[in-house]
C-alpha positions as CSV (number, residue, x, y, z in Angstrom):
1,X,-7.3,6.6,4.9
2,X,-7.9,7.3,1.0
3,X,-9.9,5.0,-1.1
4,X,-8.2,4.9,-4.4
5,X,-10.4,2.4,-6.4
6,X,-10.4,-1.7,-6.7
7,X,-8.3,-4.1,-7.6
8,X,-9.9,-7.2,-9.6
9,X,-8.7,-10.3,-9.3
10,X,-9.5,-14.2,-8.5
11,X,-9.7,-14.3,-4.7
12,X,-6.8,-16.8,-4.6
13,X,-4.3,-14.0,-5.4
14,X,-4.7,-12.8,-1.6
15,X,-5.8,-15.8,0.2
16,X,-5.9,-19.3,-1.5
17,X,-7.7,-22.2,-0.6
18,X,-10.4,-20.2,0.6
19,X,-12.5,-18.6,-1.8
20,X,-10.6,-19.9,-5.3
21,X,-12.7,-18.8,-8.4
22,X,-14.3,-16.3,-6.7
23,X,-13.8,-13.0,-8.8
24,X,-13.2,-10.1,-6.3
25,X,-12.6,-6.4,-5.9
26,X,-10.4,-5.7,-3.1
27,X,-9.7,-2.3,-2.1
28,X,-6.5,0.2,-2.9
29,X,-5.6,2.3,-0.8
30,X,-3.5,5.0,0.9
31,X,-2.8,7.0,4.2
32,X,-2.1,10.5,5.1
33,X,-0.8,11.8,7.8
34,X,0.1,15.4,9.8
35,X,2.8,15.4,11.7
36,X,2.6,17.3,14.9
37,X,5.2,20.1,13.0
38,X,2.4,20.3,10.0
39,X,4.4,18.2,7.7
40,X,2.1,15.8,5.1
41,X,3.6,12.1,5.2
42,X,1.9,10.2,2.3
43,X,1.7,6.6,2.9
44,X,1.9,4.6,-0.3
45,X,0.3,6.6,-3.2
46,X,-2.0,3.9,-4.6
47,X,-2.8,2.9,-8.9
48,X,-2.2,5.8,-11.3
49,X,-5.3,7.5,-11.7
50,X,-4.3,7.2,-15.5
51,X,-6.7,4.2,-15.1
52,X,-9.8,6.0,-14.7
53,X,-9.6,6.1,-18.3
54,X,-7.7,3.1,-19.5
55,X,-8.4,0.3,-17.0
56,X,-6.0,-2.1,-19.1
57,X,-3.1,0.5,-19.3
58,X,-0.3,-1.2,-16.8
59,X,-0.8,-4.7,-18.0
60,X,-2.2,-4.4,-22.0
61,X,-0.9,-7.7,-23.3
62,X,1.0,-8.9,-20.1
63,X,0.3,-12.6,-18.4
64,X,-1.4,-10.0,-15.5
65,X,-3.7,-8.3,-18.4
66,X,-6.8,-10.6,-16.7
67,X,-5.2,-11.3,-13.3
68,X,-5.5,-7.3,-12.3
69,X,-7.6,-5.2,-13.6
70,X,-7.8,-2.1,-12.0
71,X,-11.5,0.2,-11.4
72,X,-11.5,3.1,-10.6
73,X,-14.0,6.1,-10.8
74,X,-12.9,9.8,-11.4
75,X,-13.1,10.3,-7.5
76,X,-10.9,7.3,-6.6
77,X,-7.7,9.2,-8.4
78,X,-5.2,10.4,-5.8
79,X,-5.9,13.7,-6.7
80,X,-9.7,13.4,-6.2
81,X,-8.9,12.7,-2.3
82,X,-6.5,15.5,-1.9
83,X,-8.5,17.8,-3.0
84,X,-10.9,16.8,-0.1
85,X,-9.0,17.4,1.9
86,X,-7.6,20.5,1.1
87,X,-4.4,19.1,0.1
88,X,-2.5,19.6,-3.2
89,X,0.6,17.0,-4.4
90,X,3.1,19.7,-3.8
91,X,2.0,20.2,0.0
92,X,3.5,16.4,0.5
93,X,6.9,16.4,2.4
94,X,7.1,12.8,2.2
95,X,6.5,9.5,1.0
96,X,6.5,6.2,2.8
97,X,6.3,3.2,-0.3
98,X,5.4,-0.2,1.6
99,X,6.5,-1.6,-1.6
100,X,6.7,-0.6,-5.1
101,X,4.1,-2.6,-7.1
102,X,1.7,-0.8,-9.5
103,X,-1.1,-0.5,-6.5
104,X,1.5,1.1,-3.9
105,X,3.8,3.3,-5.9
106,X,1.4,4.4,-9.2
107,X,1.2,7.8,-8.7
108,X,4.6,8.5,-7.3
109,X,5.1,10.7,-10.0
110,X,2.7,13.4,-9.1
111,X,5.0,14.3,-5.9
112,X,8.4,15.3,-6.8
113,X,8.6,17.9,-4.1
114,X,8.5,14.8,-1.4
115,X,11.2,12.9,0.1
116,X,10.5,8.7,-0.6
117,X,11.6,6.1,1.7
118,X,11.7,2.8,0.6
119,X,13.8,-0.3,1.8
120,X,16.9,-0.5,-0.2
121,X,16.4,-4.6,-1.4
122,X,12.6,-3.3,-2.6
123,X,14.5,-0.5,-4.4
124,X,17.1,-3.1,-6.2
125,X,14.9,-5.8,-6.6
126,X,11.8,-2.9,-8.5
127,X,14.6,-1.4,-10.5
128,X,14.3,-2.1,-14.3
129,X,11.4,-5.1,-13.4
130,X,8.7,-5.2,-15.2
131,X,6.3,-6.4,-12.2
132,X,6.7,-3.3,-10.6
133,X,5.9,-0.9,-13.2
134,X,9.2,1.5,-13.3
135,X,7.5,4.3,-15.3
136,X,5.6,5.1,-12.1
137,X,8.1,5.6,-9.7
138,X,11.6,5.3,-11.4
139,X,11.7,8.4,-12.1
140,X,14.8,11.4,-12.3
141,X,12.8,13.6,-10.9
142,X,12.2,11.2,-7.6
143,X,14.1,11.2,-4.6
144,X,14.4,8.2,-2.7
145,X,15.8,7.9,0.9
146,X,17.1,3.6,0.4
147,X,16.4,2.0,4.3
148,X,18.2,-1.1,5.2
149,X,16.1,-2.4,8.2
150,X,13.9,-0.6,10.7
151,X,13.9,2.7,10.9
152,X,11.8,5.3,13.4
153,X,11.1,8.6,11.1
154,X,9.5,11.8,13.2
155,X,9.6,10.0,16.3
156,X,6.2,9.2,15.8
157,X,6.4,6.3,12.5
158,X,7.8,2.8,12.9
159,X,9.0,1.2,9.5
160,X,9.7,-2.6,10.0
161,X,11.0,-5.2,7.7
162,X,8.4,-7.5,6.4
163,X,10.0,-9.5,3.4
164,X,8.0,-12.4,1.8
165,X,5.3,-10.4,0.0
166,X,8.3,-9.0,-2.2
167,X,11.6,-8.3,-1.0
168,X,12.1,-5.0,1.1
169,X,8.6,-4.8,2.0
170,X,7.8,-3.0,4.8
171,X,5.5,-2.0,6.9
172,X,4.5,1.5,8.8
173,X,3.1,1.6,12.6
174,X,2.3,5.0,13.4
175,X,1.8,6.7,16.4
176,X,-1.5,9.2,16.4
177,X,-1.4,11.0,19.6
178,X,-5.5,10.7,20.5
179,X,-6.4,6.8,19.4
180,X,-2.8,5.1,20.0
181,X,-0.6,2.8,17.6
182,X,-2.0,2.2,13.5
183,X,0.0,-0.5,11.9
184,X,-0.2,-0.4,8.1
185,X,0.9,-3.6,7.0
186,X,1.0,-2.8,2.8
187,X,0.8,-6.1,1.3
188,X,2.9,-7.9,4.4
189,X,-1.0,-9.1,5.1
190,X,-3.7,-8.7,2.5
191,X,-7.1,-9.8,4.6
192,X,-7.6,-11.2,8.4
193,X,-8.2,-14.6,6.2
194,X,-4.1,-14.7,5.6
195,X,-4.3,-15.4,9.3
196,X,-8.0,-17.1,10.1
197,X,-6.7,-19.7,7.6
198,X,-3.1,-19.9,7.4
199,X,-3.2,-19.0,4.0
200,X,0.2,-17.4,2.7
201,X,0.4,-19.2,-0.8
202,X,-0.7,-16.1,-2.4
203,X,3.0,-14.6,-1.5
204,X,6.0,-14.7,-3.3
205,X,7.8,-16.4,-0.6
206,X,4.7,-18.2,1.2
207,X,7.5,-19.4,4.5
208,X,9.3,-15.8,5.1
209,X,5.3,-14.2,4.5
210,X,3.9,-15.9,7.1
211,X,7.2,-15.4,9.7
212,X,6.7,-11.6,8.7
213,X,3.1,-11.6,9.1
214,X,3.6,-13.5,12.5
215,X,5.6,-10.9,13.7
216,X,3.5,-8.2,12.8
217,X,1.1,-9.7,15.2
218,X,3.0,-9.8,17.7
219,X,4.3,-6.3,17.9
220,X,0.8,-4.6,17.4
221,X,-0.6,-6.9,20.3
222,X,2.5,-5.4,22.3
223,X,1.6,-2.4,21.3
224,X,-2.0,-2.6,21.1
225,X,-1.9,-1.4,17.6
226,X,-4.9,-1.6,15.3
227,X,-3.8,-3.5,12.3
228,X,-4.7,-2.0,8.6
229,X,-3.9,-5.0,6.0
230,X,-3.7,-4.2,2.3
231,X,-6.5,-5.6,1.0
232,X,-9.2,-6.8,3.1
233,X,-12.6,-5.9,1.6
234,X,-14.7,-6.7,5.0
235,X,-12.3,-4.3,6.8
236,X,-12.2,-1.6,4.6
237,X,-16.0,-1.2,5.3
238,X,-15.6,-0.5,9.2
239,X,-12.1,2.0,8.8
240,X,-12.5,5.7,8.6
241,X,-12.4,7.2,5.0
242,X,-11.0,10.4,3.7
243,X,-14.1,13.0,4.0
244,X,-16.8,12.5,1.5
245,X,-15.0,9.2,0.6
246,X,-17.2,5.8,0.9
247,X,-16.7,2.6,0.0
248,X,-19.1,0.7,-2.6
C-alpha cells in the first residue's frame, strides 16, 4: 500500500450525517502488486504529485477549488514510493483504475509502458468531463484495456462492478498467496462509517452505492477477504505501508 498524500475536505463528502462541518484529511492512496511471474500491477495511481507544489492546481477557480484540496509532501508523490521500493514507472506492466477521478488516475501519465484497465461506462462517462480531470489520464500516449463487467486478470485479481460512486466503478480483490483475499474497494466504500451508519448520501447515486457496497460485503465475508476502503482515516493507521512510508 502507498501513501500518496491527503485529501481535504468537509467530512460529509464521504459519510454525511455523521461528522458534517468537520474539516478532514482523509488518505490517498495506492497498491502494488507482484505477480507470481514478476509482473508490477499498479493499482490506482493516486493525485499528481504536481501538487506538492501547487496544492490548488486541479481545481484553481472550480466550485471544488475549497471542497478538495489536496496535501501532499515531496515523499507522498508516486514517485517518492517507487523509489522505495526499488521500483521505477517504466518497471509497471499494468494499471488497474478503480475509477478515474483526480485522486485515482492523477499520475497515469507517468506509466505509458503499462497496460490500463478500466470499466468501459467509467471510460465513456470520464471522457472529455471536467470532474475527472482528462489531462491526467486522457492521454495518446495511454493504453486502455475498456472492461464491461467482471473480469478475473492473472488468475489471481478479481475486478467487480461497483457502480453508484461514479459509473464503471470498480473494485479489485486480490489474491496474495501467504495472507488470503484483499478487497480494494476504490471509492465503492470511503470509511467503515458508510456502513456503521448507513450513510451513502456522499455518492453520486446514494441507492445503487449502497446495493454495490452491500455486495461487496458479502463476497469478502464469502471469501474472508480483508476489506481496504478508499478513504478511511482510522484504517489507514492499522494497514501496512510501503517501506519507510508512515502515516501522520
Amino acid at each position: 500500500m502507498l501513501p500518496l498524500g491527503e485529501c481535504c475536505c468537509n467530512y460529509e463528502v464521504v459519510a454525511p450525517g455523521v461528522r458534517d462541518g468537520h474539516r478532514a484529511h482523509i488518505p490517498v492512496s495506492a497498491f502494488l502488486i507482484r505477480l507470481s511471474d514478476d509482473s508490477l500491477v499498479l493499482v490506482d495511481t493516486g493525485m499528481s504529485r504536481l501538487h506538492v507544489a501547487d496544492p490548488e492546481l486541479t481545481w484553481r477557480g472550480s466550485p471544488s477549488e475549497n471542497a478538495l484540496v489536496p496535501t501532499m509532501r515531496p515523499e507522498d508523490s508516486l514517485l517518492f514510493r517507487l523509489a522505495q521500493l526499488e521500483v521505477a514507472p517504466q518497471d509497471i506492466d499494468y494499471v488497474v483504475n478503480t475509477h478515474l477521478h483526480f485522486d485515482h488516475a492523477g499520475n497515469n501519465d507517468l506509466l505509458g509502458g503499462a497496460k490500463f484497465f478500466v470499466q468501459r461506462a467509467q471510460y465513456e462517462q470520464a471522457k472529455d468531463n471536467p470532474s475527472f480531470p482528462n489531462q491526467y489520464w486522457n492521454l495518446p500516449s495511454l493504453s486502455y484495456e475498456l472492461l464491461d463487467g467482471k473480469a478475473r486478470l492473472f488468475d489471481a485479481i478479481d475486478l467487480f462492478p461497483t457502480p453508484g460512486h461514479c459509473e464503471g466503478h470498480q473494485s479489485v480483490a486480490v489474491d496474495l498467496s501467504e495472507t488470503g483475499t484483499v478487497m480494494i474497494c476504490g471509492d465503492a466504500v470511503y470509511c467503515q462509517d458508510n456502513y456503521d451508519h448507513d450513510s451513502w448520501g456522499g455518492q453520486a447515486d446514494p441507492v445503487l452505492a449502497r446495493e454495490s457496497a452491500l455486495m461487496l460485503a458479502s463476497v469478502a465475508a464469502e471469501r474472508q477477504a480483508m476489506m481496504i476502503y478508499g478513504h478511511d482515516i482510522a484504517q489507514q493507521r492499522t494497514l501496512r505501508l510501503a517501506p519507510g512510508a508512515s502515516y501522520r
